[in-house]
PDB file of N, CA, C and O in Angstrom:
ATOM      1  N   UNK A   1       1.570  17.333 -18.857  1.00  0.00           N
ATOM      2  CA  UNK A   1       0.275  17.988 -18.775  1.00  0.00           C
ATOM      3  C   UNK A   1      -0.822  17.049 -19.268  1.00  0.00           C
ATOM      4  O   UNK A   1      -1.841  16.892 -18.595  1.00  0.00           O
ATOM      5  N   UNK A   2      -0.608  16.336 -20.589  1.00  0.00           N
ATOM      6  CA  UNK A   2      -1.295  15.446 -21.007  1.00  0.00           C
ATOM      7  C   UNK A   2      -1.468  13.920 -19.943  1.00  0.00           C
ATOM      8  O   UNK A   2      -2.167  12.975 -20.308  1.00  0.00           O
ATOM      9  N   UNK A   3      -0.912  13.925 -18.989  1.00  0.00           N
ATOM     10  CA  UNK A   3      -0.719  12.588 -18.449  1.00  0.00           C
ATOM     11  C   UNK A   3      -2.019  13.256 -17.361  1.00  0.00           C
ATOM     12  O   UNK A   3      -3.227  13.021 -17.397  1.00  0.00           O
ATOM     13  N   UNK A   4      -1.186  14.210 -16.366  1.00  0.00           N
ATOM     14  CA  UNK A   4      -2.310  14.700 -15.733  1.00  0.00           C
ATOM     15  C   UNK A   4      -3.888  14.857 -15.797  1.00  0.00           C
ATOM     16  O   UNK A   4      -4.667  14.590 -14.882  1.00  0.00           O
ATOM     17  N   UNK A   5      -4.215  15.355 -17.092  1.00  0.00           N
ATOM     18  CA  UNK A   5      -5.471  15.259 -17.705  1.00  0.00           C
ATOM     19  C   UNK A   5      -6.205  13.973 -17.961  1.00  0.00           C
ATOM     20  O   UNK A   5      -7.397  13.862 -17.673  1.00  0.00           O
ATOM     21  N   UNK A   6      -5.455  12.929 -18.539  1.00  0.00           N
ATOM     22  CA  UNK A   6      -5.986  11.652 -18.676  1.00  0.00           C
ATOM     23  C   UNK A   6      -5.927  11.044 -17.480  1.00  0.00           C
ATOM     24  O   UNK A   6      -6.682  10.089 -17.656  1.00  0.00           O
ATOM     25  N   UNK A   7      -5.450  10.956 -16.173  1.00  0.00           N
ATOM     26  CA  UNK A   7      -5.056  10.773 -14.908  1.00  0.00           C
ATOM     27  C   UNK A   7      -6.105  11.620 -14.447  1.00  0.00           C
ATOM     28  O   UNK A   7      -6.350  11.225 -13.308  1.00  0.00           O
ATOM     29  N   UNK A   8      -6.759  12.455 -14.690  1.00  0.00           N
ATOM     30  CA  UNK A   8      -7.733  12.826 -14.116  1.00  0.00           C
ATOM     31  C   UNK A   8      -8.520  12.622 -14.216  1.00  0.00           C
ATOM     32  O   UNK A   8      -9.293  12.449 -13.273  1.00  0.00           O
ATOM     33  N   UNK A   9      -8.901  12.488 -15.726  1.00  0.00           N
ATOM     34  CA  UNK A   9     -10.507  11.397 -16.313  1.00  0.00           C
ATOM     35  C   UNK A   9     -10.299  10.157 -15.820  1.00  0.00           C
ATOM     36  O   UNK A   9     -11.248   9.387 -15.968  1.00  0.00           O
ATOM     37  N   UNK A  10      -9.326   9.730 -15.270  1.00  0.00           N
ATOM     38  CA  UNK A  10      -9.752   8.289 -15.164  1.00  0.00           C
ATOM     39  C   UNK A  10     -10.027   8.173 -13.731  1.00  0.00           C
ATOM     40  O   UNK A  10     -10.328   7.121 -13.168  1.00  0.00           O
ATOM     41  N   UNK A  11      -9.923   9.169 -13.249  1.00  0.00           N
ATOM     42  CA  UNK A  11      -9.800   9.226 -11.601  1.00  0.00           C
ATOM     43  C   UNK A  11     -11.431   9.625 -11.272  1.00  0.00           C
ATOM     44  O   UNK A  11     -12.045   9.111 -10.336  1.00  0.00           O
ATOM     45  N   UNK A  12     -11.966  10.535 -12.117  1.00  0.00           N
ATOM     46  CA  UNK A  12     -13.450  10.934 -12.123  1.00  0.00           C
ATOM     47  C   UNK A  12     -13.699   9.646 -12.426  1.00  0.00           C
ATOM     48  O   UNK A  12     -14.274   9.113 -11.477  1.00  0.00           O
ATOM     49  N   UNK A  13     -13.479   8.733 -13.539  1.00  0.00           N
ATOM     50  CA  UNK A  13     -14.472   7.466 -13.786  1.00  0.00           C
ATOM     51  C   UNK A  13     -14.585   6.550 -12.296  1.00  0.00           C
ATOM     52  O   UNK A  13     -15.520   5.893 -11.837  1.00  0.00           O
ATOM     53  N   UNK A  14     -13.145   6.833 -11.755  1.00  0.00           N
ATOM     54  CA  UNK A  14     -13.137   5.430 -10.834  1.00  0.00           C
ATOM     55  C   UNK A  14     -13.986   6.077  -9.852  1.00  0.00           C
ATOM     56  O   UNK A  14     -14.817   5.394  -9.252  1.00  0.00           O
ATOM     57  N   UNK A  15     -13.905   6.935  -9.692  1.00  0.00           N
ATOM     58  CA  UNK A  15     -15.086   8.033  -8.198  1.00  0.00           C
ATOM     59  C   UNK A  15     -15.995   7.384  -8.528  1.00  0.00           C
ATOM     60  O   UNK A  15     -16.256   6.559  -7.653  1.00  0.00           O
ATOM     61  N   UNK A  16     -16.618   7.327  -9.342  1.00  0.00           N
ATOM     62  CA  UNK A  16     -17.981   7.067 -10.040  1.00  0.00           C
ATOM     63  C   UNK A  16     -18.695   5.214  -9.381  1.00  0.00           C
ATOM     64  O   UNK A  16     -19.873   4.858  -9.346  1.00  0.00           O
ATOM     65  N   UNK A  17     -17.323   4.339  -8.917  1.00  0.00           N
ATOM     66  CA  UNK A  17     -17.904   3.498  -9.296  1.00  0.00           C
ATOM     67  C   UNK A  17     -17.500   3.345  -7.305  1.00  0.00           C
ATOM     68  O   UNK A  17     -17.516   2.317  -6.628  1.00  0.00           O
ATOM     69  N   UNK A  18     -17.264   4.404  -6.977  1.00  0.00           N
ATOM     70  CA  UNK A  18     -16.899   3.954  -5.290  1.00  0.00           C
ATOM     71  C   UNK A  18     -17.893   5.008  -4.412  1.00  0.00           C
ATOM     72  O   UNK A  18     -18.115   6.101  -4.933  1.00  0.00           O
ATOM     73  N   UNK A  19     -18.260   4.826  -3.609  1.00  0.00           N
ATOM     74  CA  UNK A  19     -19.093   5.797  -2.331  1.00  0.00           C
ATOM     75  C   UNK A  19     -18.272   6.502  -1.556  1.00  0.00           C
ATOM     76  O   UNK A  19     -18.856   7.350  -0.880  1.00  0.00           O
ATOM     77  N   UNK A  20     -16.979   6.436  -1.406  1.00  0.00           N
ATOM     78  CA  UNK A  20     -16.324   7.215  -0.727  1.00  0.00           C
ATOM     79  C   UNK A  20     -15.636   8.656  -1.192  1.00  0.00           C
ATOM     80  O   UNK A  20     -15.441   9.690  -0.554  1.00  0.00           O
ATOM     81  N   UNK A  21     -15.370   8.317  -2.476  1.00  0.00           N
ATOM     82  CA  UNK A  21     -14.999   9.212  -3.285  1.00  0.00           C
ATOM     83  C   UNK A  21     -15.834   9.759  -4.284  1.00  0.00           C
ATOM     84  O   UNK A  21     -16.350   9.066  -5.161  1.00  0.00           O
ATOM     85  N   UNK A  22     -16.043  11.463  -4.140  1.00  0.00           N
ATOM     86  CA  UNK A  22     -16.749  12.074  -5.538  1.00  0.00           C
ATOM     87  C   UNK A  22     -15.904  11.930  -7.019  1.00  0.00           C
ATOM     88  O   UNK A  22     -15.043  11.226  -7.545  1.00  0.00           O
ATOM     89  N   UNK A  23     -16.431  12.643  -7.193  1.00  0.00           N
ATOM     90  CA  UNK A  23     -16.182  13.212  -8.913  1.00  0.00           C
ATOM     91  C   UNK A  23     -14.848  13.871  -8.852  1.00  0.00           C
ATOM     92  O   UNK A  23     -13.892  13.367  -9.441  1.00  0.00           O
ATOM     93  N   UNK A  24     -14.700  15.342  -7.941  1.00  0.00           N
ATOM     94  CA  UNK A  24     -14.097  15.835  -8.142  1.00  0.00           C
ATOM     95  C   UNK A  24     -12.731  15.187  -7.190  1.00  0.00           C
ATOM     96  O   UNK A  24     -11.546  15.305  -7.499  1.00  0.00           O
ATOM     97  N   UNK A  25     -13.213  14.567  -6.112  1.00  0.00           N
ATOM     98  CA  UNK A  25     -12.308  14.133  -5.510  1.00  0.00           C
ATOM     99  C   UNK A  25     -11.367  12.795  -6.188  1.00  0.00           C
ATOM    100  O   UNK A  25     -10.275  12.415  -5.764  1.00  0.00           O
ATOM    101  N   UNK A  26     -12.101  12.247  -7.299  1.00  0.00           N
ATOM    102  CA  UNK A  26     -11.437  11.087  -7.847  1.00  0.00           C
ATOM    103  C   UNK A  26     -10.447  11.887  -8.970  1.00  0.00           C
ATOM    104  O   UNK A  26      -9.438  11.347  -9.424  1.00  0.00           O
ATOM    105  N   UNK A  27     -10.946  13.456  -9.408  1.00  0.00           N
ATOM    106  CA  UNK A  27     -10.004  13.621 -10.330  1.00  0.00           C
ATOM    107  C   UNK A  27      -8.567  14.289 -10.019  1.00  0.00           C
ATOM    108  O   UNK A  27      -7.564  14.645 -10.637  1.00  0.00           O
ATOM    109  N   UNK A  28      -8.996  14.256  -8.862  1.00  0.00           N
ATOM    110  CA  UNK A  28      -7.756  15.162  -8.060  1.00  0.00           C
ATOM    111  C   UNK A  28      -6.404  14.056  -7.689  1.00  0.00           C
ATOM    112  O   UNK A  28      -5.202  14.254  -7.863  1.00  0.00           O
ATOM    113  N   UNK A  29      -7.248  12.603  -7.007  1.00  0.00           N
ATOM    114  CA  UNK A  29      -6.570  11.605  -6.805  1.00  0.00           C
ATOM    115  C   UNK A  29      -6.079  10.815  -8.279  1.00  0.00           C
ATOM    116  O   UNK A  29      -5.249   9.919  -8.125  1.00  0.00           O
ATOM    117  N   UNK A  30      -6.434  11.030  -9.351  1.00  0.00           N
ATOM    118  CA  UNK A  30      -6.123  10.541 -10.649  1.00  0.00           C
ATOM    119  C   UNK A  30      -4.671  11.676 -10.752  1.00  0.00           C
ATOM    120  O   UNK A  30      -3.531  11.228 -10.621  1.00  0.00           O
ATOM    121  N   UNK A  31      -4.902  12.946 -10.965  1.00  0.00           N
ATOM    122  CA  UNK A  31      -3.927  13.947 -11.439  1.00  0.00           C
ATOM    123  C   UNK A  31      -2.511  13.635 -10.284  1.00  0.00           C
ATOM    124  O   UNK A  31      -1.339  13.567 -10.655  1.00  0.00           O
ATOM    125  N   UNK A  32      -2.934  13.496  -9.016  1.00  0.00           N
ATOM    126  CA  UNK A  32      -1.811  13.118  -8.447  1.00  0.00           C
ATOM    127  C   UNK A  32      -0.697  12.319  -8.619  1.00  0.00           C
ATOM    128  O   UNK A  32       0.507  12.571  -8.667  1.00  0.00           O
ATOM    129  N   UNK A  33      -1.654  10.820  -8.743  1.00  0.00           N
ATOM    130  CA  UNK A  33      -1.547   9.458  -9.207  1.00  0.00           C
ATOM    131  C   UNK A  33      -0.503   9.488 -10.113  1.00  0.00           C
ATOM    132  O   UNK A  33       0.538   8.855  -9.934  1.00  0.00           O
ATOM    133  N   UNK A  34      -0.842  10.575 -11.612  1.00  0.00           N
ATOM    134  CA  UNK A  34      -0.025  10.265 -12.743  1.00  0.00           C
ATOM    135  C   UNK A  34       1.500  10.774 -12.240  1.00  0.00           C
ATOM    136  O   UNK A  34       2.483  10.033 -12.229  1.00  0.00           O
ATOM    137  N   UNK A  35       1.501  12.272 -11.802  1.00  0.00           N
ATOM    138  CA  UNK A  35       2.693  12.900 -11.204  1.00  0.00           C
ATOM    139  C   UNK A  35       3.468  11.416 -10.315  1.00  0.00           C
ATOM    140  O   UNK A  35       4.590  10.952 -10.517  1.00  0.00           O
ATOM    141  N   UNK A  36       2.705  11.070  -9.591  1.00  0.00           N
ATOM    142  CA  UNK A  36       3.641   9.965  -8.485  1.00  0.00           C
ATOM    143  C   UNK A  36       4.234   8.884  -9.022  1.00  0.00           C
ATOM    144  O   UNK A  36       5.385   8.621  -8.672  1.00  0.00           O
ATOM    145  N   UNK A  37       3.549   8.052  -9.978  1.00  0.00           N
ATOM    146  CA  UNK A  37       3.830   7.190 -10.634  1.00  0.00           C
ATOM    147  C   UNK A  37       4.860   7.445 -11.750  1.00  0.00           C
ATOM    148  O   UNK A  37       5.667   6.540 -11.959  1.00  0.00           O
ATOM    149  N   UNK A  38       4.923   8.394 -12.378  1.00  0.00           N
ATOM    150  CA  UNK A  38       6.316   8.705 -12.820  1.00  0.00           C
ATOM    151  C   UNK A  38       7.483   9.050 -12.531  1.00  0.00           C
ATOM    152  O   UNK A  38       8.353   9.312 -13.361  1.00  0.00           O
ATOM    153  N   UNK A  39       7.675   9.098 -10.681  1.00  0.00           N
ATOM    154  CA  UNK A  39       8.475   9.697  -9.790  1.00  0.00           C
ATOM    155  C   UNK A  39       9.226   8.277  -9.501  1.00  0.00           C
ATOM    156  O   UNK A  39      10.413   7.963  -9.587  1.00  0.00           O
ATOM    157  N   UNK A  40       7.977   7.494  -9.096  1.00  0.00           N
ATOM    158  CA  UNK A  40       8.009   6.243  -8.383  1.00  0.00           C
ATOM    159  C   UNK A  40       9.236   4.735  -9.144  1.00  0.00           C
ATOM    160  O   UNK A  40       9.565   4.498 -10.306  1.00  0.00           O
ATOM    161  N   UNK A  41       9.521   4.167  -8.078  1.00  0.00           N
ATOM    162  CA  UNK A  41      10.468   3.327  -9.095  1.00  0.00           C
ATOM    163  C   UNK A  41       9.926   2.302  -9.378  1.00  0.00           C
ATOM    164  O   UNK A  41       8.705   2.378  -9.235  1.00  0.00           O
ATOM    165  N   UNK A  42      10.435   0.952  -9.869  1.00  0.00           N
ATOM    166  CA  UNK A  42       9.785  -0.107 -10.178  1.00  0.00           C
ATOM    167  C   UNK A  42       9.629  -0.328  -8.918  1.00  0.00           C
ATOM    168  O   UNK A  42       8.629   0.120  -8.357  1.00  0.00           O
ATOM    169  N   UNK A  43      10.738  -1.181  -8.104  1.00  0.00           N
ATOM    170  CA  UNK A  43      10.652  -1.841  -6.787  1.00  0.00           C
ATOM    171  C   UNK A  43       9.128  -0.941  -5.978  1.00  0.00           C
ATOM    172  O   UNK A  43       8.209  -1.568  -5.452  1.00  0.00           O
ATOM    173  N   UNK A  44       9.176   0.305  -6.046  1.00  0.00           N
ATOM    174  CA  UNK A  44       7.612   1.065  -4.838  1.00  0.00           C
ATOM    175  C   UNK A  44       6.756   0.602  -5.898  1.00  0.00           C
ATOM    176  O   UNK A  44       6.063  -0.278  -5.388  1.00  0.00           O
ATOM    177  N   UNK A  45       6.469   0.728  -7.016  1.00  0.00           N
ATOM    178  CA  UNK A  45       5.241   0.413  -7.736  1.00  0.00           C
ATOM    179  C   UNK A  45       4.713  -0.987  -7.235  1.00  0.00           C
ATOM    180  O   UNK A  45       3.559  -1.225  -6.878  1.00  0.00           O
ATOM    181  N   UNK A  46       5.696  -1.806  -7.271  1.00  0.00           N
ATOM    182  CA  UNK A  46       5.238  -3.642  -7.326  1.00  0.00           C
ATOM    183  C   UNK A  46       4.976  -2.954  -5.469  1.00  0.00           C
ATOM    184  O   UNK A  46       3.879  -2.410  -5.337  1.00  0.00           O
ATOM    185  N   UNK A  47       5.886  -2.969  -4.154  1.00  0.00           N
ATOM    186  CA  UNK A  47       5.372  -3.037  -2.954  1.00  0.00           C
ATOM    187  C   UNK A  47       4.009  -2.329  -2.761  1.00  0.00           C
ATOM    188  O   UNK A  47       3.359  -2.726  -1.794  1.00  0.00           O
ATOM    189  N   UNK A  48       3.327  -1.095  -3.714  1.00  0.00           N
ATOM    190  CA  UNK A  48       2.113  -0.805  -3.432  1.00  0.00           C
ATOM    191  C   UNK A  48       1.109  -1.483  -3.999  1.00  0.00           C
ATOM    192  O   UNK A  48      -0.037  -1.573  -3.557  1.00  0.00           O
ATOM    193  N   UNK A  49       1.732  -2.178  -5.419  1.00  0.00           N
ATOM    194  CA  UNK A  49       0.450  -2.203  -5.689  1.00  0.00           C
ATOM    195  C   UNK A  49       0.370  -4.524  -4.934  1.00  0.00           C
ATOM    196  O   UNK A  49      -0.473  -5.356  -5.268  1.00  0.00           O
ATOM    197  N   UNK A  50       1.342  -4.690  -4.154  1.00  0.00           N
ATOM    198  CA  UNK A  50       1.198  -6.159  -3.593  1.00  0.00           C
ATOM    199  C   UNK A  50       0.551  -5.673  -2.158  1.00  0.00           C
ATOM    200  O   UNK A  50       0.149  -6.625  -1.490  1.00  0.00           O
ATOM    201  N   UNK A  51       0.417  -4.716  -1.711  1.00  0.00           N
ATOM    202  CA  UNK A  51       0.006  -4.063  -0.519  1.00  0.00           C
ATOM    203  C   UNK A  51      -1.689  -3.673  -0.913  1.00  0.00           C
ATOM    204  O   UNK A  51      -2.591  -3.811  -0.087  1.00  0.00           O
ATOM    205  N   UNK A  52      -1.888  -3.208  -2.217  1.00  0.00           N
ATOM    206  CA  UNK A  52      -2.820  -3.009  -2.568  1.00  0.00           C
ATOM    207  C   UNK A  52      -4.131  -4.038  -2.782  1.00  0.00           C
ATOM    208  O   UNK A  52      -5.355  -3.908  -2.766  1.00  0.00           O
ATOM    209  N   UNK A  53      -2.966  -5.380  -3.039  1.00  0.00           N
ATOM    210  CA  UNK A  53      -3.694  -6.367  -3.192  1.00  0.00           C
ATOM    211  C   UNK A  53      -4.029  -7.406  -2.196  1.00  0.00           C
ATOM    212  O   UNK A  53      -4.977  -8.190  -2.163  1.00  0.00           O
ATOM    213  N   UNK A  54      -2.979  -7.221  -1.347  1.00  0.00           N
ATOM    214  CA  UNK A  54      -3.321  -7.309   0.119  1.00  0.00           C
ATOM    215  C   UNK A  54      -4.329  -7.003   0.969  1.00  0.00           C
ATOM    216  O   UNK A  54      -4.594  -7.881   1.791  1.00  0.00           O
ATOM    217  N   UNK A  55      -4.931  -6.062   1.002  1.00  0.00           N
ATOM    218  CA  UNK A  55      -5.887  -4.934   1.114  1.00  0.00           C
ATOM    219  C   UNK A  55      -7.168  -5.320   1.114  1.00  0.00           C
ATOM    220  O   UNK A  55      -8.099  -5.232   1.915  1.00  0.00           O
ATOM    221  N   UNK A  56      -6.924  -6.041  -0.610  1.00  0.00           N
ATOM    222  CA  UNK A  56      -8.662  -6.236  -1.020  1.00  0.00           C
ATOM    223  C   UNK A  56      -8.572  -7.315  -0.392  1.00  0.00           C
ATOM    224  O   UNK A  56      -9.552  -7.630   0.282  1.00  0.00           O
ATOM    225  N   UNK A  57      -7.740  -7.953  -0.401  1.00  0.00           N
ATOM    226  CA  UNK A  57      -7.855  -9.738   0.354  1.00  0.00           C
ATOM    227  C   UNK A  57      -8.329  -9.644   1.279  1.00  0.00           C
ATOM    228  O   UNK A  57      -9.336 -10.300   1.547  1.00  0.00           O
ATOM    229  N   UNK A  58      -7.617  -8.542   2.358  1.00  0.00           N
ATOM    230  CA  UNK A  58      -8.427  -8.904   4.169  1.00  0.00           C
ATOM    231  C   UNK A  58      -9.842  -7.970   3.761  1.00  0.00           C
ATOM    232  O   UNK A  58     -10.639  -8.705   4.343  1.00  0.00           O
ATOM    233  N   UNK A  59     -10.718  -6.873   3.173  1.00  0.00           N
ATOM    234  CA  UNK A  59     -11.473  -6.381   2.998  1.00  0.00           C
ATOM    235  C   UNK A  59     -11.978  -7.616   2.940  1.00  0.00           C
ATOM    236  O   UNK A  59     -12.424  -8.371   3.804  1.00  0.00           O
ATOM    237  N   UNK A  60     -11.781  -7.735   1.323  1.00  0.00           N
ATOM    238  CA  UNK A  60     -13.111  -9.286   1.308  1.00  0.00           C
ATOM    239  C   UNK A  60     -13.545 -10.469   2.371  1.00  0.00           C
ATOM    240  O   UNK A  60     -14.626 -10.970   2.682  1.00  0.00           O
ATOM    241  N   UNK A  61     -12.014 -10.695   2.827  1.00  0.00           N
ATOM    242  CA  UNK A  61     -12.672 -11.852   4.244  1.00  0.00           C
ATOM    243  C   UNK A  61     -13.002 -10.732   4.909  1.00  0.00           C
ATOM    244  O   UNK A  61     -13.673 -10.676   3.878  1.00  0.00           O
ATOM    245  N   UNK A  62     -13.213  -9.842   5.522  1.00  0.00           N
ATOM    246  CA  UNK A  62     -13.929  -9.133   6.752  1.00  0.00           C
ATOM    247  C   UNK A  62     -14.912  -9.104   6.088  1.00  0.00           C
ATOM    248  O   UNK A  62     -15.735  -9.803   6.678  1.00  0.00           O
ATOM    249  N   UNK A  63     -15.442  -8.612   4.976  1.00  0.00           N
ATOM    250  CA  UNK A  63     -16.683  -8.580   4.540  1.00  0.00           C
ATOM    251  C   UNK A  63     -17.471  -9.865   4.511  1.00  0.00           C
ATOM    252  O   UNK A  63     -18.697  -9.869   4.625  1.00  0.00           O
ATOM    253  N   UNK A  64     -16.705 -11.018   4.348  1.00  0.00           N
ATOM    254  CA  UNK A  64     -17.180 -12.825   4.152  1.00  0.00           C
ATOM    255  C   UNK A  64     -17.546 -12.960   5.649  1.00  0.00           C
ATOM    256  O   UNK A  64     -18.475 -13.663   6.044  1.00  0.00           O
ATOM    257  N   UNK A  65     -16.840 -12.319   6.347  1.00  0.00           N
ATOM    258  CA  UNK A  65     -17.250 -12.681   7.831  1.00  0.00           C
ATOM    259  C   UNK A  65     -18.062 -12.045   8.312  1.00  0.00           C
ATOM    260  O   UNK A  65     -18.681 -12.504   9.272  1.00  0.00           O
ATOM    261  N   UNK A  66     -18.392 -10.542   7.725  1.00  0.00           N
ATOM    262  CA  UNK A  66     -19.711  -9.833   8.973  1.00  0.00           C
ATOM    263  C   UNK A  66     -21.190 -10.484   7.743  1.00  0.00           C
ATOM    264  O   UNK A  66     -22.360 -10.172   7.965  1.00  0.00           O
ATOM    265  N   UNK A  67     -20.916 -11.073   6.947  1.00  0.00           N
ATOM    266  CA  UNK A  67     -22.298 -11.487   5.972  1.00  0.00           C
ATOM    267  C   UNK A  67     -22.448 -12.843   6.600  1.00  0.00           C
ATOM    268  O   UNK A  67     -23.622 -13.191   6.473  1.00  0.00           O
ATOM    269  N   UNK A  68     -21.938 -13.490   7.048  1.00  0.00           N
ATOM    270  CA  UNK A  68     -22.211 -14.750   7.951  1.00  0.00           C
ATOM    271  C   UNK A  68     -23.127 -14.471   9.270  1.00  0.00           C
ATOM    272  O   UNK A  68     -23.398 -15.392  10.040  1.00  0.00           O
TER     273      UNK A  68
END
């Protein structure tokens, strides 16, 4: 219960700092987050979060390329 709750404040903070996501929608995706991640094993944690980082990589060059 306690994980959820702090998983949820942190999910409102991160809303805060993105345009796609509100308030309430970041705390919903935080409360999830904590539930999944304690489900989740090592091996899915590392493939999402190397997928994750994947992600920002081609974002940023597409973004390097439409600012040219």
């Amino acid at each position: 219960m306690i994980g959820k709750i702090i998983g949820a404040a942190v999910g409102a903070q991160a809303a805060q700092h993105s345009a796609r996501v509100g308030g309430m929608g970041g705390a919903v995706l935080g409360a999830t987050a904590a539930s999944v991640l304690r489900r989740a094993s090592i091996p899915a944690l590392l493939a999402v979060a190397a997928g994750g980082y994947a992600f920002k990589k081609w974002s940023d060059r597409r973004e390097a390329g439409k600012a040219d």
